[in-house]
MMTF fields as JSON, N, C-alpha, C and O atoms, coordinates in Angstrom:
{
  "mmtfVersion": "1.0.0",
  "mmtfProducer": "UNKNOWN",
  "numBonds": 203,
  "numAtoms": 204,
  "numGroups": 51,
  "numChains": 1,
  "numModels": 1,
  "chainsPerModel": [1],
  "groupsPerChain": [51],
  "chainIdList": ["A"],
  "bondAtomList": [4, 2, 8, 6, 12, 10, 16, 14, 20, 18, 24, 22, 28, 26, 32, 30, 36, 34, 40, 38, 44, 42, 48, 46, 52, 50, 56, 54, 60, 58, 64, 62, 68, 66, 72, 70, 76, 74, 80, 78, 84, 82, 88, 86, 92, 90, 96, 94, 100, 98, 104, 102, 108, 106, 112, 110, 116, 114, 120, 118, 124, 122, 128, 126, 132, 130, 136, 134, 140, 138, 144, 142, 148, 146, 152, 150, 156, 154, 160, 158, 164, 162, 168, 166, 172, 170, 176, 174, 180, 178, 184, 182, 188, 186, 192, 190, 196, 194, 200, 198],
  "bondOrderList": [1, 1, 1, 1, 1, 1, 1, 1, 1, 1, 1, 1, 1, 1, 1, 1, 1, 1, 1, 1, 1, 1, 1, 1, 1, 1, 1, 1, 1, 1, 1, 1, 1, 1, 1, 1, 1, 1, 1, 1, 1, 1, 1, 1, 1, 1, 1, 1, 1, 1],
  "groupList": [{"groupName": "UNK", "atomNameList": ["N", "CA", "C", "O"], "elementList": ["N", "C", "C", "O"], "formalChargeList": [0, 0, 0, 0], "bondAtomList": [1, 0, 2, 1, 3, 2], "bondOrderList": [1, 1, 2], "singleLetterCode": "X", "chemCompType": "L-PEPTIDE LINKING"}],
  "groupTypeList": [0, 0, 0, 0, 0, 0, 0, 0, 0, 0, 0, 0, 0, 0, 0, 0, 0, 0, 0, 0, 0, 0, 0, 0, 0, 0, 0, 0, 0, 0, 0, 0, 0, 0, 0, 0, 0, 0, 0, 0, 0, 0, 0, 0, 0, 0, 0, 0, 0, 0, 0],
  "groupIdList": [1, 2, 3, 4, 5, 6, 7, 8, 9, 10, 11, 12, 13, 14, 15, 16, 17, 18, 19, 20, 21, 22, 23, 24, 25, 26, 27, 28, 29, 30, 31, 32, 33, 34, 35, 36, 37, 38, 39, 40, 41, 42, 43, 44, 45, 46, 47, 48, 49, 50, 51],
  "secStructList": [7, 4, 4, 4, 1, 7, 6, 2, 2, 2, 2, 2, 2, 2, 2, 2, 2, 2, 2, 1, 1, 1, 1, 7, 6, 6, 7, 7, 7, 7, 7, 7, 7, 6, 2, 2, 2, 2, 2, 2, 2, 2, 2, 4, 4, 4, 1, 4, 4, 4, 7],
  "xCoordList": [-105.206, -106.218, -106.299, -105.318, -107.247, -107.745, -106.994, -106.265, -107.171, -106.672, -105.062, -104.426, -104.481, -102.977, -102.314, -101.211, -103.749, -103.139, -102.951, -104.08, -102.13, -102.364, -102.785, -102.039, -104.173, -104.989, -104.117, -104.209, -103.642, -103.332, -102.42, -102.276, -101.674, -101.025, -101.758, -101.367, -103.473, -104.359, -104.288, -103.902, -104.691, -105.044, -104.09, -104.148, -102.821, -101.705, -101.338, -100.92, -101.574, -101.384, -102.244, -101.727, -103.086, -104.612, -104.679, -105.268, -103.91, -103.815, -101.932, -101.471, -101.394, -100.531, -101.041, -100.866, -101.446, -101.416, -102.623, -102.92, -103.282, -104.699, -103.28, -103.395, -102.284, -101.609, -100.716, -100.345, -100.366, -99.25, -100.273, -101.468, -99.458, -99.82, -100.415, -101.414, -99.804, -99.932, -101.526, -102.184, -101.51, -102.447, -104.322, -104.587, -104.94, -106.588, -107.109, -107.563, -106.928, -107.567, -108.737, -109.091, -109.701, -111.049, -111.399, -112.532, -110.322, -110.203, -109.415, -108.652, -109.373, -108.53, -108.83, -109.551, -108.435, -108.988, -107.852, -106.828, -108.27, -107.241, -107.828, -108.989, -106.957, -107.121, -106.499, -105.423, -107.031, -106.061, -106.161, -107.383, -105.757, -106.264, -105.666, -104.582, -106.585, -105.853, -105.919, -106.641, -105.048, -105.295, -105.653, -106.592, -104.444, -104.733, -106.486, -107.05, -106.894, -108.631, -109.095, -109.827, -108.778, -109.393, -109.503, -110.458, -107.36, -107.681, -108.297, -108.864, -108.065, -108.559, -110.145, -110.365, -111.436, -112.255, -112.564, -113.397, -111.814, -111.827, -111.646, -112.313, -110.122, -109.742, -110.844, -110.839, -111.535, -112.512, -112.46, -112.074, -113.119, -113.403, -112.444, -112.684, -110.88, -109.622, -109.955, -109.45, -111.04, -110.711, -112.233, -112.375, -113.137, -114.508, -114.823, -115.864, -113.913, -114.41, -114.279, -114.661, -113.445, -113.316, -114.602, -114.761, -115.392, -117.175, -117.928, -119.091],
  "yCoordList": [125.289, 124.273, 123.587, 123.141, 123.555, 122.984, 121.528, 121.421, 120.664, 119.222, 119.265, 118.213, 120.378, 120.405, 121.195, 121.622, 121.053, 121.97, 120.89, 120.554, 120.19, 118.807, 119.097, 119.642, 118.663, 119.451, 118.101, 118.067, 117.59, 116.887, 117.441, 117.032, 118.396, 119.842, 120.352, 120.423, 121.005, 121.613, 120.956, 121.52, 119.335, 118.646, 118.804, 119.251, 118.016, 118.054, 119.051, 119.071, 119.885, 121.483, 121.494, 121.263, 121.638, 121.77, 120.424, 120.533, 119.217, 118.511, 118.239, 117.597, 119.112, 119.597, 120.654, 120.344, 121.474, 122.736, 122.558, 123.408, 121.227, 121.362, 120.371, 120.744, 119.434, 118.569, 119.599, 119.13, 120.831, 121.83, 121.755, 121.458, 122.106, 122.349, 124.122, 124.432, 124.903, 126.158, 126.865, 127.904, 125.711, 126.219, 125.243, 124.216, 126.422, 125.95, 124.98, 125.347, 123.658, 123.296, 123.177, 122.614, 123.872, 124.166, 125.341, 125.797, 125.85, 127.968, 128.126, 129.091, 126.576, 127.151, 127.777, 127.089, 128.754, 129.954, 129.608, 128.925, 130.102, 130.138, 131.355, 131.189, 132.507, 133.443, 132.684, 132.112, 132.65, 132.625, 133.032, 132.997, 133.405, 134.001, 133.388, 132.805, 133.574, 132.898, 131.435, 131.063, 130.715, 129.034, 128.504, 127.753, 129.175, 128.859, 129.074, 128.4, 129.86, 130.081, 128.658, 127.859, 128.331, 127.15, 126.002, 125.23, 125.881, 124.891, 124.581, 123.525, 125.996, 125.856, 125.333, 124.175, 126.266, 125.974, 124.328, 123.865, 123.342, 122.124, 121.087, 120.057, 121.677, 120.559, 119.759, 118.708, 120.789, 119.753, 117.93, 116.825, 118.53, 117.025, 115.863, 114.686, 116.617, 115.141, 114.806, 113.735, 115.556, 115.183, 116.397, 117.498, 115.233, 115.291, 116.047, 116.692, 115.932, 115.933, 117.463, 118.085, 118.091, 119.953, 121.028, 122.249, 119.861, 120.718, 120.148, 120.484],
  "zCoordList": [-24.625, -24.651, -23.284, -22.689, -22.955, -21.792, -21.485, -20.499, -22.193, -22.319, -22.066, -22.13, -21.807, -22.154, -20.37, -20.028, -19.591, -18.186, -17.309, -16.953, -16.79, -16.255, -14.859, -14.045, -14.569, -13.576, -11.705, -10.478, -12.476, -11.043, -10.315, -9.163, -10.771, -9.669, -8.805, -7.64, -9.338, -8.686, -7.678, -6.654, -7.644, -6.755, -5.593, -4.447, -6.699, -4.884, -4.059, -2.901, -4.875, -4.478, -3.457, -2.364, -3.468, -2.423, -1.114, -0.039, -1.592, -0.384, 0.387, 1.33, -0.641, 0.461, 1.087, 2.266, 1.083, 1.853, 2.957, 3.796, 2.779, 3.375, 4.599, 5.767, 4.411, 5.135, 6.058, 7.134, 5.781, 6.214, 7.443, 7.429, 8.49, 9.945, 9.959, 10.608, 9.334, 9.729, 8.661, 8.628, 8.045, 6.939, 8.061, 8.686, 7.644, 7.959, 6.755, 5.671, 7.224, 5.042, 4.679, 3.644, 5.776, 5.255, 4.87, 4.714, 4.711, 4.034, 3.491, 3.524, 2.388, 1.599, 0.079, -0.644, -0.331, -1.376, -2.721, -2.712, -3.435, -4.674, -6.144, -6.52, -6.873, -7.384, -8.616, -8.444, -9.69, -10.994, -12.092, -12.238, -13.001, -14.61, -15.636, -15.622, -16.743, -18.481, -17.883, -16.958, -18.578, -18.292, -17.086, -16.823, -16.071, -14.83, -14.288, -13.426, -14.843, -13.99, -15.05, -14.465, -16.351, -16.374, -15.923, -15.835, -15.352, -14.975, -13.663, -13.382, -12.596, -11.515, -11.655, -11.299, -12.239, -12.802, -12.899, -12.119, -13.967, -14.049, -13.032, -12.933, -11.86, -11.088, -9.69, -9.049, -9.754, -8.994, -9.754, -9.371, -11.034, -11.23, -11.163, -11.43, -10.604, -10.222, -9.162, -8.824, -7.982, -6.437, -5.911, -5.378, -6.52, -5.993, -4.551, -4.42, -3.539, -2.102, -1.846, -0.854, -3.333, -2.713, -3.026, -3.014, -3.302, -3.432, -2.203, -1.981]
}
């Protein structure tokens, strides 16, 4: 169930790696399946600014 993926990982996930020096954080990509593609799918809406 959707309600049960706690999407604020997506988030920190994506602004650590955008904070890493070696990483580009305007290319950053992400692949996932089964829950994970939902929640990826969803986590925009924790952190508006990755659309």
């Amino acid at each position: 169930m959707l309600a049960e993926i706690p999407l604020e990982r997506f988030r920190d996930g994506i602004r650590w790696l955008r904070a890493h020096p070696a990483v580009d954080g305007g290319r950053i990509a992400a692949v996932a399946i089964s829950k994970g593609a939902e929640g990826l799918l969803a986590a925009p809406r924790t952190c508006p600014s990755w659309t």
